[in-house]
N, C-alpha and C positions, 0 to 999 in steps of 0.2 A: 556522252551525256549520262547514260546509266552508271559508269564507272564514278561517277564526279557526286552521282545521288548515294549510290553506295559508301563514297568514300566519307561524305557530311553522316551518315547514318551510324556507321560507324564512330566517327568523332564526336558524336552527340553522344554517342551508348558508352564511351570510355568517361566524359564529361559527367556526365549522370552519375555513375560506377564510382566516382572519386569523389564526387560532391557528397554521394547520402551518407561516404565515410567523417565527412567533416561536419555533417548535419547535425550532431547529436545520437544519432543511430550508435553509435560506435564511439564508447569511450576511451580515448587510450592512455589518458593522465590516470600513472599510477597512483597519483596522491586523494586522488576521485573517491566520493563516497561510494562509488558504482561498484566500486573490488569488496566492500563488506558485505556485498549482497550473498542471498542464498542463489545456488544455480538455480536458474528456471529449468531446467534440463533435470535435477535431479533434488525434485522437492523433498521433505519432509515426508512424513509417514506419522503418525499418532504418535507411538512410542518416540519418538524422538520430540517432542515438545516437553521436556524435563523441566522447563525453569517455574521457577516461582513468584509470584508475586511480594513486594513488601507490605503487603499488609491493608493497603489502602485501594478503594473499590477501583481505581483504574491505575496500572501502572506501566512505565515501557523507558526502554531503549531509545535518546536519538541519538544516533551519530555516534553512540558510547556514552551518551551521558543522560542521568536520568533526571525521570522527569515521574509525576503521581499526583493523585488528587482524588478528594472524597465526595468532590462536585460534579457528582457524575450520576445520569439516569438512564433507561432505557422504556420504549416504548413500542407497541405494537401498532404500524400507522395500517389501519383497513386498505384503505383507498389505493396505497401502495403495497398491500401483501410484505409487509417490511418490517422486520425488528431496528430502529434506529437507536445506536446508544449514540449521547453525548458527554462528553467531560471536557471540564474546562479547568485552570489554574493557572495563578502565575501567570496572563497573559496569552497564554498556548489553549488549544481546543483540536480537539478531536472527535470528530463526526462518524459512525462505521454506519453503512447498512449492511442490512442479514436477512438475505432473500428467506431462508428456510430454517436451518440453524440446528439441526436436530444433533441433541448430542452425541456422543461418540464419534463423530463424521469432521472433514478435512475438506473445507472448502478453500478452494484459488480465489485467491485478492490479485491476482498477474493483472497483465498487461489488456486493455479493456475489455476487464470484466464488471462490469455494472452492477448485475445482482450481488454481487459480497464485493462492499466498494468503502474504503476508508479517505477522510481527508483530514490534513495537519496543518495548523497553522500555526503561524509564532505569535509578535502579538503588532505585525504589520496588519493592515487593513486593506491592501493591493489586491487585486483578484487575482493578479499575476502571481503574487505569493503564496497563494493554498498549492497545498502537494497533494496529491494525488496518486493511489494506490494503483489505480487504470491505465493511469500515465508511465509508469515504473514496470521492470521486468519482469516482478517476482512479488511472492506477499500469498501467505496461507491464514485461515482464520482455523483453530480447532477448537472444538464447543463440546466443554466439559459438563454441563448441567443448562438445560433449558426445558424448566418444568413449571408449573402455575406460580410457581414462588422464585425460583433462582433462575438468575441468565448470565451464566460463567462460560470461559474461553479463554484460550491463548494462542498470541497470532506475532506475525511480524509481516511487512511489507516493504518495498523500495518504493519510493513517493518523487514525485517529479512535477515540479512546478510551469509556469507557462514561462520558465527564466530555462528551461530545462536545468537548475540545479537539483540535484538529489539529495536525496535524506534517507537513509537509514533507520527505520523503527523494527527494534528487535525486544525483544524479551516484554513483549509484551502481554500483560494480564490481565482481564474486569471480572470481576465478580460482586454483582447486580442483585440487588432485590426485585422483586417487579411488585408494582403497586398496583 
């Protein structure tokens, strides 16, 4: 009898083992947005956030293709202790919150982290559709200016939908006035 419960315990723990590989955990299609990501294992550091913006208050990377827009604001919500920018264009909209935000400093957008949390939407209306920075591996925000007048930063994330497809935002920039 113990051999036969053993041996179900067993078959269940290799069962397990093989399913969370096919769950999404684990992507193995090379053609996958998953492979443009930054390692989670070996973030960024300040000095390496080089890029630049094109010129307009929100700009970024998806998937390699860009995307900007000058309908973009940022707010200080109390109730939440939150810096929230929004931008929107073309369709697409992008929501960040920013627990703290203090310049010079490298905060994690990875995998659920809620205080520094980004969401991306195309211009589907599905809740299944928003991507999600918490949902994704990887994703830093670095915050170049946040003083009574300017709320600048450049970030990137991996974003993951409730479809688990991925999306890539890289090279991304805001630079904010605060009202």
């Amino acid at each position: 009898m113990k051999r036969i419960i053993y041996t179900m315990l067993l078959l269940a723990g290799i069962a397990y083992t093989l399913e969370s590989c096919s769950s999404g955990a684990y992507v193995a299609n090379p053609s996958s947005n998953a492979n443009g990501s930054i390692n989670p294992l070996n973030p960024l550091t300040a000095k390496q956030f080089t890029w630049g913006g094109n010129g307009a208050k929100v700009s970024l990377n998806i998937n390699g293709a860009q995307w900007s827009t000058d309908s973009a604001w940022v707010a200080w919500i109390d109730t939440l202790q939150t810096n929230v920018l929004l931008a929107a264009g073309g369709g697409k909209y992008l929501i960040m919150y920013i627990k703290e935000g203090y310049a010079g400093n490298v905060y994690n957008m990875g995998f659920k982290r809620y205080d520094y949390l980004a969401e991306w939407a195309d211009d589907s209306a599905s809740f299944y559709d928003l991507f999600q920075s918490a949902a994704g591996n990887s994703g830093e925000i670095y915050m170049t200016a946040n003083d009574t007048l300017n709320f600048d930063g450049k970030f990137y994330f991996q974003a993951v939908n409730g479809k688990k497809q991925i999306d890539n935002i890289t090279n991304g920039v805001f630079t904010l006035t605060k009202y």
